[in-house]
C-alpha positions in Angstrom: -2.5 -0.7 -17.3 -1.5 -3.9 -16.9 -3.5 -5.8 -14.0 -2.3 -8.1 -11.5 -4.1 -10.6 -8.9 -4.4 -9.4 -4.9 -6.9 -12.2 -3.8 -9.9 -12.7 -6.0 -9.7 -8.9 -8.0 -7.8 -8.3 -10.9 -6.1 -4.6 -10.2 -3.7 -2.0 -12.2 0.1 -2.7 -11.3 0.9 0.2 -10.0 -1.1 1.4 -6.9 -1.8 4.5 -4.9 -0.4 5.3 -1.5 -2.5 7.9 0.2 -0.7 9.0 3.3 1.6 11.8 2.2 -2.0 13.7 1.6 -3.0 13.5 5.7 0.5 13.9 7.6 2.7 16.5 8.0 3.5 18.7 5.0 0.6 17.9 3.4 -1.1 19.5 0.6 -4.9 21.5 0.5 -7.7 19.2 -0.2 -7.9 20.5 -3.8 -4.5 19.2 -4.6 -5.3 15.9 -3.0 -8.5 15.5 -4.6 -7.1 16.1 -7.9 -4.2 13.8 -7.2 -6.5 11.2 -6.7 -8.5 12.0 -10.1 -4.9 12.0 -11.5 -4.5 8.4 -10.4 -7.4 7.0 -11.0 -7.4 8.4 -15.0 -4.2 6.7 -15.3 -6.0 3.6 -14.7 -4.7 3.2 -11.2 -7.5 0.8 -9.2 -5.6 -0.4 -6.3 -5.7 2.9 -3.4 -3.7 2.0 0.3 -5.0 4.2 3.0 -5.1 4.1 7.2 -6.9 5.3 9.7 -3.4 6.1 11.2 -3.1 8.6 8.7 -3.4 12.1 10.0 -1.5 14.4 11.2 -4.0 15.4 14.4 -5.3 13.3 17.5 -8.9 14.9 16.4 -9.2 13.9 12.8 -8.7 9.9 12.9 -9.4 8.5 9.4 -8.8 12.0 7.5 -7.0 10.0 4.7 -10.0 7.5 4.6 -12.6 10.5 4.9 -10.5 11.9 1.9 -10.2 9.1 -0.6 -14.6 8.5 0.3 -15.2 12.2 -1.2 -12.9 12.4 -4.3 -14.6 8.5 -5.5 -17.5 10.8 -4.1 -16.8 13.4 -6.8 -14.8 11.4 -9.7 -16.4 11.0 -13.0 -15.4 6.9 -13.7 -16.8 3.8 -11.7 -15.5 4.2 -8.2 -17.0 0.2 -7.8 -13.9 -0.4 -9.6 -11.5 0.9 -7.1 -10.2 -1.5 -4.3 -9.5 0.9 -1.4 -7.4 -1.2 0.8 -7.2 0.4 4.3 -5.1 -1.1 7.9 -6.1 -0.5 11.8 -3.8 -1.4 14.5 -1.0 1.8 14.8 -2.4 4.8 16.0 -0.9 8.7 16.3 -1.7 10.3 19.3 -1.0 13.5 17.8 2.7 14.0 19.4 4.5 12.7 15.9 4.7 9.5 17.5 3.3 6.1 16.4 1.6 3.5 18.4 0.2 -0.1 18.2 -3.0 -1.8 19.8 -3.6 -5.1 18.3 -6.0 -6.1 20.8 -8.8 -7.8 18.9 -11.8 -5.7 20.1 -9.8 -2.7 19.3 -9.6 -4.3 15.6 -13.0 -4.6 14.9 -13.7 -1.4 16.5 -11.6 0.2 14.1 -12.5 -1.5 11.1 -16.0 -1.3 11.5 -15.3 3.1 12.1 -12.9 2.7 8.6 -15.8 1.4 6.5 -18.2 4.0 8.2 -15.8 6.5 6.5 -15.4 5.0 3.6 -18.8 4.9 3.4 -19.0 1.1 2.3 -21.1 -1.9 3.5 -17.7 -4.7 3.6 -13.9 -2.9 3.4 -12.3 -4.1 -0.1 -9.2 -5.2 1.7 -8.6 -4.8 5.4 -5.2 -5.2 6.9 -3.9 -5.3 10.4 -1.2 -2.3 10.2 1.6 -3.2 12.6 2.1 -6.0 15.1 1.3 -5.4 18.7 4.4 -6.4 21.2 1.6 -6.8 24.2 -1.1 -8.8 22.0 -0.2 -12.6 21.2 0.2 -12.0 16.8 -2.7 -14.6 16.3 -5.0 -13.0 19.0 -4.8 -10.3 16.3 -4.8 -12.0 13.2 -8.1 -13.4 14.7 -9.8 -10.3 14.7 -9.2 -10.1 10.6 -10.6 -13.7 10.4 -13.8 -13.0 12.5 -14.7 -9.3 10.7 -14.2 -11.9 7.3 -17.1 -14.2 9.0 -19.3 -11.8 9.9 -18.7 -9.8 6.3 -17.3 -6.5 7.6 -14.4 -7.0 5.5 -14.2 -8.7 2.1 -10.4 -9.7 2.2 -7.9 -9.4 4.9 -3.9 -8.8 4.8 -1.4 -8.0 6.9 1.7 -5.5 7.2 5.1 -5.1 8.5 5.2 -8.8 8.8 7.7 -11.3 8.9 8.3 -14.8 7.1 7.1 -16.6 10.4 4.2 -14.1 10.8 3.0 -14.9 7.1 2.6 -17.9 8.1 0.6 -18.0 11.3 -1.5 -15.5 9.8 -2.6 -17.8 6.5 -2.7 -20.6 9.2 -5.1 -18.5 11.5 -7.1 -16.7 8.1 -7.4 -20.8 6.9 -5.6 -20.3 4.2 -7.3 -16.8 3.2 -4.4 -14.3 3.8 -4.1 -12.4 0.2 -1.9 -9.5 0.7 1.1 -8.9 2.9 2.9 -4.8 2.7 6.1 -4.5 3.9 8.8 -1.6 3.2 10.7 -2.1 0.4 12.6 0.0 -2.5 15.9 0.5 -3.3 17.0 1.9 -0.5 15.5 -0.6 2.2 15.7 -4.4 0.9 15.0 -6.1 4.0 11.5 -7.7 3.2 13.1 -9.5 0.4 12.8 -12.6 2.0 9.1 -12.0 2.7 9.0 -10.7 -1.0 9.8 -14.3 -2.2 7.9 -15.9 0.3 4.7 -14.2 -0.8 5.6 -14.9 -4.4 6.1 -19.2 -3.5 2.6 -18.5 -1.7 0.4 -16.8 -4.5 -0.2 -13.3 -1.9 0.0 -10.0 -3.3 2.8 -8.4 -1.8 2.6 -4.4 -1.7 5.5 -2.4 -1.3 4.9 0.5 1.2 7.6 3.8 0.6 8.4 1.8 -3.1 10.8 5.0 -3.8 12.0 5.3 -0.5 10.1 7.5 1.3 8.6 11.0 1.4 11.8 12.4 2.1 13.8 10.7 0.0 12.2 10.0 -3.2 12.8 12.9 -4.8 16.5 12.0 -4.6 16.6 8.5 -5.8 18.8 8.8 -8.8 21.2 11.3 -6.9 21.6 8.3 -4.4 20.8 5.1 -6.6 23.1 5.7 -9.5 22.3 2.4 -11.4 18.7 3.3 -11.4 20.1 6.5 -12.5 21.7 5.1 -15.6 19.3 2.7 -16.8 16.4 5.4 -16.9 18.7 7.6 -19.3 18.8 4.6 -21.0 15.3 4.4 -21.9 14.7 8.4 -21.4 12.1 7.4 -18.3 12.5 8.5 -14.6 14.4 6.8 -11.8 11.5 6.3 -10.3 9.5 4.6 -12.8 12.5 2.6 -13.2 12.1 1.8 -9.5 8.6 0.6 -9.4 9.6 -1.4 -13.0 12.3 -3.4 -11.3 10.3 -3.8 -8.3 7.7 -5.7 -10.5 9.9 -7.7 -12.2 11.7 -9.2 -9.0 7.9 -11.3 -8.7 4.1 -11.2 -10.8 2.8 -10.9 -6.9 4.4 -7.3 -6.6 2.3 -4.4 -6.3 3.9 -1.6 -5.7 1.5 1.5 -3.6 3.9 4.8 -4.1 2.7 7.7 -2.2 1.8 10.9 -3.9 0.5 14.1 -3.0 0.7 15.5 -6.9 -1.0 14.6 -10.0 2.4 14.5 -11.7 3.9 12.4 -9.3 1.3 9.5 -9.3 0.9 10.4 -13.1 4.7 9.4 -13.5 4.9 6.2 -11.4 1.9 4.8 -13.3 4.0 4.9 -16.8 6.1 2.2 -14.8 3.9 -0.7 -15.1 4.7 -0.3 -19.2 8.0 -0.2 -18.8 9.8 -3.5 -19.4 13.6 -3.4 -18.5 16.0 -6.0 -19.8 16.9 -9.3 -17.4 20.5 -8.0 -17.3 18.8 -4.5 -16.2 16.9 -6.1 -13.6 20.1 -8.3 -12.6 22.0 -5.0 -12.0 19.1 -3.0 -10.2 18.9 -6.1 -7.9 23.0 -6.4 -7.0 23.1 -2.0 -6.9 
C-alpha cells in the first residue's frame, strides 16, 4: 500500500477506524476479530481506537481491549501496527457523549488505554474532544507532559479548529503530528483545517471518511458524482471517496470504520486508485 508520514512512522494510506466494532449495532467478536485480520492483510498499519468506544458504562476501553487481542492473535508483526487511540469524551452509558479535558483526567486515561493495549508508550495518543470547562491548553498540556515522561510516543489532537492547531503545536513545542477531524463528502467543514495541516507537515485523519455508519452504505445514492466516476473506473463510491480524499493533500490519512472484512477490504483498494485532476476537480465542487 502506499505509505504516508504521521510524525516520525511511515504508515499504509488508508487506515482503520475501530468504533463501529464497540457501539451500538455492533458485530460478535469473531466478526471483529476477523475484520481486523482483514485489515491488517491488506497491508493496513495505521488502527484509530478510543476508550470512548463502547456501548456500556461497564466496559470502558472495549474497542481498545479488542484491537490488544486480535494483534494478540494475528499471524504478521503487530510491532508494525500504529494503534492510535484518544481520551477526553466519555459515554456514560445513556447514548450520550461527554467531555473532561481536565489534565489529571488525561493522564489517568491514557495511562488505563496503554494498560489495555497492553503497551509500555501509546503509538499515538490524542486528546478526543475539547473540553468547554477546561482552558484548551490546560489540556493540550497533559499530551505534552505524558510525551516527557514517555507514556505516549506521539500526541495529536481531534475535532480541532484552525486556532486550536495552533495553540496545541505551540503548547506540544512544535511536536503536534496528527490532527482528526470529520470529513467526507458529505461533511466538508474541516476543509480549512485540512489545508492548514497540509501548509504545517501534520497528518490529518479523516474520522466518518464515508460519512458515517449510517450513511455510508448510501454514498453513491446521495453523492452522484462519486457515483459516476467509480463506474468510470468499475471501483466503488467509496473507494472513490477515500481516493479523492487523498488527493485533496499527501498529509491525508483517511481511518474508515468497518465492522466487515469486506468493507475494510474494499476501502484499502483506494489508496491504488489514482483519479484524474479533472476527477478530483469535480469530486471537490460536487
Amino acid at each position: 500500500m502506499e505509505q504516508r508520514t504521521l510524525g516520525d512512522l511511515q504508515v499504509g494510506a488508508i487506515g482503520l477506524g475501530g468504533m463501529p466494532m464497540s457501539i451500538e449495532g455492533r458485530p460478535d467478536e469473531e466478526r471483529s476479530v476477523r475484520t481486523i485480520h482483514a485489515a491488517l492483510d491488506a497491508g493496513v498499519t495505521l488502527v484509530d481506537t478510543a476508550d470512548a468506544y463502547h456501548r456500556d458504562a461497564t466496559e470502558v476501553g472495549h474497542n481498545e481491549s479488542l484491537i490488544a487481542k486480535a494483534l494478540g492473535s494475528w499471524g504478521g508483526d503487530a510491532s508494525s501496527i500504529l494503534v492510535a487511540t484518544k481520551g477526553g469524551h466519555l459515554r456514560p452509558g445513556d447514548g450520550s457523549w461527554t467531555q473532561d479535558g481536565r489534565p489529571e483526567y488525561l493522564k489517568q486515561a491514557a495511562k488505563a488505554s496503554a494498560q489495555r493495549l497492553g503497551v509500555d508508550a501509546i503509538g499515538l495518543y490524542q486528546f478526543h474532544r475539547p473540553d468547554p470547562e477546561v482552558p484548551y491548553a490546560e489540556s493540550v498540556g497533559a499530551l505534552r507532559d505524558l510525551l516527557d515522561e514517555g507514556v505516549i510516543r506521539m500526541a495529536g489532537i481531534s475535532n480541532a479548529t484552525v486556532a486550536q492547531i495552533d495553540e496545541a503545536n505551540e503548547v506540544l513545542g512544535g511536536r503536534l503530528v496528527s490532527v482528526q477531524n470529520q470529513f467526507s463528502p458529505a461533511f466538508r467543514s474541516s476543509l480549512d483545517e485540512l489545508r492548514h495541516c497540509a501548509e504545517l507537515g501534520i497528518a490529518f485523519l479523516p474520522w466518518s471518511p464515508l460519512g458515517g455508519i449510517k450513511k455510508a452504505s448510501g454514498l453513491g445514492d446521495d453523492h452522484g458524482a462519486f457515483a459516476e466516476v467509480a463506474q468510470a473506473h468499475g471501483v466503488s463510491p467509496h473507494q472513490v471517496a477515500l481516493a479523492w480524499e487523498l488527493a485533496l493533500a499527501d498529509v491525508v490519512l483517511p481511518i474508515p470504520g468497518a465492522s466487515r472484512p469486506e468493507s475494510i477490504t474494499d476501502s484499502v483498494k483506494a489508496a491504488d486508485l489514482r483519479l484524474t485532476p479533472d476527477e478530483v476537480e469535480r469530486l471537490s465542487a460536487a
